[in-house]
Structure formats: C-alpha cells, structure tokens
N, C-alpha and C positions, 0 to 999 in steps of 0.2 A: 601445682597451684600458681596461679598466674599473680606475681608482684605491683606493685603499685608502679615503678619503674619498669618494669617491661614493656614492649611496647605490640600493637598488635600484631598480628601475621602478614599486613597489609596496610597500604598507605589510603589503597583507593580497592572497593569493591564495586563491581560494574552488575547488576542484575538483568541477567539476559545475554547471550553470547550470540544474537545476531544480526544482520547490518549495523542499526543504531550501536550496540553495545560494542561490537570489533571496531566499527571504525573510532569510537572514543580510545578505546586502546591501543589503538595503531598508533595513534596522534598523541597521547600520555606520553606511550614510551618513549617516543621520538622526539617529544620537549621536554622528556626528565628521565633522561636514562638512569639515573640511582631511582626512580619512584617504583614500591612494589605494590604490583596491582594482581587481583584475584576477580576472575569472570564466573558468575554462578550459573549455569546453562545444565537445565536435566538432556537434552536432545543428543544424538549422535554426533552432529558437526559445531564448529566454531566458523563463524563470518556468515555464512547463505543467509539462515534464517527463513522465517518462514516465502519472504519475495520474492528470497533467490537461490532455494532449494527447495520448496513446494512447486515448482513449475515442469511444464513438459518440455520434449525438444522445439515443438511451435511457440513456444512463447517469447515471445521478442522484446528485449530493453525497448523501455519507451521512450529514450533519447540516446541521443548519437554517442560511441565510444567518445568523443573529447568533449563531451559535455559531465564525465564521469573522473575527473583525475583528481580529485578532491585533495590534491597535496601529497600523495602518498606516494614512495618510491618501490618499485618499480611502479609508473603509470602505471594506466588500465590497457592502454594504447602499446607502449613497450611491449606491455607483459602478452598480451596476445601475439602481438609481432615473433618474441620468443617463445612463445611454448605452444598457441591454437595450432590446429589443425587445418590447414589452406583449405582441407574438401567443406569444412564444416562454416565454414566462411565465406563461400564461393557467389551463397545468394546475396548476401549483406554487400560484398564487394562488389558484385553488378548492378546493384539499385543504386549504389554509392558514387557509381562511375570510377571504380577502382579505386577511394578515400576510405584508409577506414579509417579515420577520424569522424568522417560522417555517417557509418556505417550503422544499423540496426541489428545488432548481434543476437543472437539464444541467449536470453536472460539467465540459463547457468552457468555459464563464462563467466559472469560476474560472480556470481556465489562460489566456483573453482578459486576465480582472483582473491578473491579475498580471506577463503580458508585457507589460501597459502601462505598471505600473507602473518597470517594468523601463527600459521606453524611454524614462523620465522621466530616473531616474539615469543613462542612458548619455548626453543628449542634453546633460547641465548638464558632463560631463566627466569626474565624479567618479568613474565604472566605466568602464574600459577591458575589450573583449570579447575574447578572446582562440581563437579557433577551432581547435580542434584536442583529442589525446588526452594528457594526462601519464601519462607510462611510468616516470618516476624522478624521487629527489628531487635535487639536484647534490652533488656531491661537494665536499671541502676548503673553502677560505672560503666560499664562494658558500652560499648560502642561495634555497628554490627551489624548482622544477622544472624535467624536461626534457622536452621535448614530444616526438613521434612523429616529426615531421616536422626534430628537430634541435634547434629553438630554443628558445632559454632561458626564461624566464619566474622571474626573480626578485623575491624579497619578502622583508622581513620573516617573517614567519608564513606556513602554508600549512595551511589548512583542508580538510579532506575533506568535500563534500556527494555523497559517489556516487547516494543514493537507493537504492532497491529492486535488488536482485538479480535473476537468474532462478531459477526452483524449480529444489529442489534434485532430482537424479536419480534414477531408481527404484532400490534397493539389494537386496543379495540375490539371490535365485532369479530378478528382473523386471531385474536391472542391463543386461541384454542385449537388454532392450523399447528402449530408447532408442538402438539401432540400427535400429531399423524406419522405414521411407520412411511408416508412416501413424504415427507417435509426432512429436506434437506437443510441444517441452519448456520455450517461451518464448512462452504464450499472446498477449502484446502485439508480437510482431513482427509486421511490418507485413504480412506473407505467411503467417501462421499459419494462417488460415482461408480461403487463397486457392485450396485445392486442393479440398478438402469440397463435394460437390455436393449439391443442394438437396434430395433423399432420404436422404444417406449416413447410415445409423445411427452414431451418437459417442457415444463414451464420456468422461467427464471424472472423471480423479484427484482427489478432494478435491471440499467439502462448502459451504466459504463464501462471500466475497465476490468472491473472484476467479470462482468458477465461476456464481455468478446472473450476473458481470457478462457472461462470456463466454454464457451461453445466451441473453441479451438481444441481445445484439450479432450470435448466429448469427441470431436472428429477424428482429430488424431488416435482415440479409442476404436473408431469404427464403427460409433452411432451413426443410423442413417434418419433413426424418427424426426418430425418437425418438434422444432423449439421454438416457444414465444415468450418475450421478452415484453416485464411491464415496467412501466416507470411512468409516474406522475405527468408528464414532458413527449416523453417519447424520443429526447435527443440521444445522439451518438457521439460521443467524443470524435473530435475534428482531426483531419490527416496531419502529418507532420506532413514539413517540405524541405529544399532542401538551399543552399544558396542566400547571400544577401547579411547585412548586419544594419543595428538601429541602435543609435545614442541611447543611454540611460536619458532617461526626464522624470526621477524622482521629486525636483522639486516642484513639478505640477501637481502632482498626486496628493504626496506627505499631508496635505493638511487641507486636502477639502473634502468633500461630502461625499458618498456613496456618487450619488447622481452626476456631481460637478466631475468627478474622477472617471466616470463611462462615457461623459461628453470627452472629456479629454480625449481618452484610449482611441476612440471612435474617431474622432481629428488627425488626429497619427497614425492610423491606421488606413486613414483617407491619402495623409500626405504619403507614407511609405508606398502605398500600392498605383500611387501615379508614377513614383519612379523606377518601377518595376522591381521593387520587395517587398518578398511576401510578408504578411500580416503577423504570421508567425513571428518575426523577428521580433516587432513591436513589443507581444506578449511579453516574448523573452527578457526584453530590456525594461520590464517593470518587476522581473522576482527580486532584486538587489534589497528595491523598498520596501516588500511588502511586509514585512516585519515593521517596520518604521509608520506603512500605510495604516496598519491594525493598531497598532498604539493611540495611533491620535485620532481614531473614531471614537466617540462615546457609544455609550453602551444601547442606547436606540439606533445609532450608525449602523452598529454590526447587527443590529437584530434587523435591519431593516436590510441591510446585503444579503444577510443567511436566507432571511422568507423570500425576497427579490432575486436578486442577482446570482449567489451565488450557485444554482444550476446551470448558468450560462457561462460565469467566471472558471466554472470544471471542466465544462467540456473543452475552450478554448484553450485552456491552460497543461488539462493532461489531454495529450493527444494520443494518436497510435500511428505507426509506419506504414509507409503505404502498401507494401506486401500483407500487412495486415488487413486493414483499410480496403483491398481487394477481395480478402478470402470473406470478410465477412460481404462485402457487397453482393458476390456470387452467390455466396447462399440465402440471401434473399431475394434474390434475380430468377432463383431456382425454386422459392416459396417452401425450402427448407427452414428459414429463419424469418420469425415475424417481429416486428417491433410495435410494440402498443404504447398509444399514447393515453392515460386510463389509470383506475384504479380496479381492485376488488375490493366487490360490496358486500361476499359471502360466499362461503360453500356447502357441500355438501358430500357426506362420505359415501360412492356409489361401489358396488362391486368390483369396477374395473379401475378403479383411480378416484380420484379426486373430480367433483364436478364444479369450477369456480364460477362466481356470478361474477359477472365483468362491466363496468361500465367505462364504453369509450368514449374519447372526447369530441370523436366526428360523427360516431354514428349510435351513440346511445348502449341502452341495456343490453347484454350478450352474455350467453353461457361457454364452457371451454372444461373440454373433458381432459386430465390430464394423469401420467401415471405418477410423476416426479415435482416437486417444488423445491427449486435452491435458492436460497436467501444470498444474491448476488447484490447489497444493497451499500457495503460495503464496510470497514470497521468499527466498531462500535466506540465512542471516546465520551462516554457518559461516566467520565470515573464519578460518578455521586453514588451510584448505584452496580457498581461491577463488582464481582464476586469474588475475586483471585484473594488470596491469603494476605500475602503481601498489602497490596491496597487496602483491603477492609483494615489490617495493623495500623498503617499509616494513619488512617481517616482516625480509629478511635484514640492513635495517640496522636491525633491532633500535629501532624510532620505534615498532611498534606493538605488541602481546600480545596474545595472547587469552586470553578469562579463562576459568573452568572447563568453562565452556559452548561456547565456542568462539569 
C-alpha cells in the first residue's frame, strides 16, 4: 500500500509514444536528467508513430533533412551521415545536387531516427516503457492513469501525445457510405488496402497529402486501376523548391486581419520573386508567427480564414518534393489519376461497387462506378465528440474543453 509520503513511480507520464510523445521525451530528459518519465504506447515501436512508421518505401519527408534538427543530438543530418545507407539515398542526393541537407529523404529514416533515439533514453533508465492503453485518469489522491489492462501508472503530470486521429466521417446524405464493406475510413490501417485488387477502380475523398501519399503507396503495391480524387477545390498541394532565404516579417502579420495578412504575403511574395526567390521561402519565413498570428484573430477572424483561406493556406504551406510532384503529374498525364474539383451528392449500392452521384464544378451532375472509397480527408481534431477512452475521461472530468472549434 502506497504511503502518503511515497512518491509516484514517475515525475512525468507522456500518453502515446510517437513523434509528439518521443520527441517531448527526448527534450525532458535532456533538460532534467534526474526527471523520471514513463511513455504509455500499446504499439510495437517507440518514436515512428503513426507518420513515420505507417509509411511505404515511396513516401518521402515533406521537408528537407535540415529543416528536421529540432535540437536533438545526434541531428537528423549527422545521424543519416552515420548510419543511412548511400544506395537508399542516392535519389534524394541527386535532386539535392548532392546536399543532403536539402535532401527529401523515405519518410522512415526519420521514424529509424528517432526510435533510436528512443532506445538511448530507455537504455540509461531514465524512460521507463509502459505497454498498454490509458482509458482513465485516477481518482481521489492518486495522480495518473489507468491503463486497459488494470494497472496503475502514476505521476506527477500526465501529458497527452495521442497524434493524428482518423478522418473524420462522411456526414449528411453520404453518413450511411461509411457502412459499406468497400468504404475505406482509416487509410493507414494496416489492412486498408488489403482487399483492393490490382485493376479495382478507387475513388479517394479529399485532395492533399494524405491522398498523394496513399496513391504512391497503392502503386508501389502494383495497382494499375484508375483513381479519382475528390475534394471541394480540386487543389493539389504545391512543389517544394529548392535555394534562396526570406527575412522573418512577423510584425506585419501579428495583428491584422485574415485579409490585411494575404495582402501582405501576396506583396512579399511579389517582392521575393523579382529577385529571383522562390515564393516558398516567404511561406517559410511566416511559420515562426503563426502561433502569435492565431492568438490575435478573434474568433470570427479564424472562422472566417477556416471557411476562406485556409484551403489555399494548406496547400501553399504543406507542400511535396518534386520527385513526388512528378510521380503524381505522370499519372495524371497517363489518365491513371483524376482529380475532381466537386462534391458527392449520393450513391448507390450496385453489384460491382459503389455507383457515386457526382457533382462537378466545371461540368455539372455525373455518375462514377467505383469498387473502393478512402477517406483521405485527413485527421479528425473534433475532440468534442471523439471517442477514445482517455478523452471521453478527460471531457467528463472536466481536465479538458474544447474551444469554439471544437
């Protein structure tokens, strides 16, 4: 029985042991070597997580190794230097012009990196692993969690690192798609694309990174059927480039309007590309504020970027490498890969698939026979209404809120 003076098994517990959750632990240990910390993760590995060990060998970082050094020793940059594989780097190094600082690496290099790093802090003592699911925080004195399986897991502090959600589900007139045995609604499950035959025409919800990642990933399988791709827009996330640097101008931004701040961008983006830098850079030199930009919108600001701008704020913002950027242009070159700009208005359940009603935005009502649906729409961040054990605890003991948004 645990004394009123005891203390708990832990100083800090971190819920979730991937990207988010490792790198808080990496960075803990390293500014409080006596702090003991405990990582809750049911999965196999510590660090990947689901962005950087749910991925194929095609899927490519969507920013450059030294845009990745987040303070951690050994770099990202080092660490490849020492331990990659020169063959498996060969492409990234020729796009780069032999930099691999600038390099577009296989996005599980980084989920390698960083469960090593992982295995460094567990090995000296400092992180204890803890394998299993937190369902609850404890009750009465105790300070905590409680895990699936029973056991306790006390600390001090408890940290939520859950990561990415799954999309969220079709709503409306299509709410009843997401009962279909060909409706796909959690693209990185490990059996998602297990059923899809190597003809079967697919359709994929949504326009961005999630769904180039998935159409690489169905190729690298050895699909050859046509994919079409819907999204509200029809845009595509914009190339990276490579070259050139842009002052910070935070203090334009910080405290004007949605409108007054894409006038800005739009001016700087005018001025950098007459002296021959790319536009990219600009972007880049406004993520410092944008924490600082979102605080001092009011709450019709953000509502009015979210409904406006921010479909055009995403694609400029996440971009993809141009090795990528080529593989998908090909396959729509090839009328393997469609991209619709459009909604679905309705289906129907036909012998051979799915029949969707389609309405485009150039050319009207349309139908589209399809055998597969993946909700590439992308993570769901509605904690008001998500389901996991943990959050629903939080919400009824009143630890968490959600804010306007949800």
């Amino acid at each position: 029985m645990r004394t009123r003076e005891s203390k708990p098994a832990a100083d800090v517990a971190i819920i979730g042991g991937g990207f988010s959750g490792a790198l808080c632990a990496l960075h803990l240990s390293a500014a409080q070597p006596d702090l003991r910390i405990s990582i809750i993760e049911r999965g196999p590995r510590l660090g990947p997580g689901l962005a950087y060990g749910a991925c194929a060998p095609e899927h490519l970082l969507n920013v450059p190794v030294n845009r990745l050094g987040m303070g951690l020793e050994p770099s990202f940059e080092t660490w490849l230097r020492e331990t990659a594989d020169p063959a498996v780097l060969a492409q990234a190094m020729e796009e780069s012009g032999g930099k691999l600082g600038d390099a577009f690496v296989p996005r599980l290099l980084f989920g390698d990196y960083l469960e090593d790093l992982v295995k460094r802090i567990l090995a000296r003592g400092q992180v204890r692993w803890l394998r299993g699911d937190a369902v609850a925080f404890l009750d009465g004195h105790k300070r905590g969690v409680l895990l699936a399986d029973g056991r306790e897991a006390e600390a001090k502090s408890v940290m939520l690192a859950l990561g990415n959600q799954t999309p969220s589900p079709p709503d409306g007139s299509l709410s009843e798609l997401q009962n279909l045995p060909e409706y796909i609604g959690d693209p990185w499950s490990p059996t998602a694309t297990a059923a899809i035959g190597a003809d079967d025409p697919v359709t994929i919800i949504g326009a961005g990174l999630t769904m180039i990642d998935v159409v690489l990933m169905l190729r690298g399988q050895g699909h050859r059927g046509k994919i079409t791709a819907f999204s509200r827009r029809g845009l595509l996330p914009r190339v990276h480039a490579f070259g050139g640097q842009w002052p910070q101008f935070p203090e334009r931004l910080v405290r004007t309007s949605p409108a007054t701040m894409t006038r800005n961008v739009r001016r700087e983006v005018e001025h950098a590309m007459t002296q021959g830098i790319p536009w990219q850079r600009v972007i880049d030199a406004i993520r410092p504020a944008i924490a600082d930009i979102w605080a001092n919108w009011s709450v019709a600001e953000r509502q009015r970027f979210l409904r406006h701008l921010r479909p055009y704020w995403d694609i400029f913002r996440h971009r993809m490498p141009k090795r990528v950027a080529d593989a998908i242009q090909a396959l729509r070159v090839s009328g393997d890969l469609e991209i619709v700009a459009g909604r679905m208005r309705g289906y129907a359940h036909v012998d051979d698939g799915v029949e969707l009603r389609i309405s485009r935005v150039r050319s009207g009502d349309d139908s589209l026979r399809t055998k597969h649906i993946i909700n590439c729409t992308g993570p769901r961040t509605d904690f008001s209404v998500l389901s996991s054990p943990i959050i629903l605890d939080a919400r009824r003991k009143r630890l968490i809120k959600a804010d306007e948004f949800g």
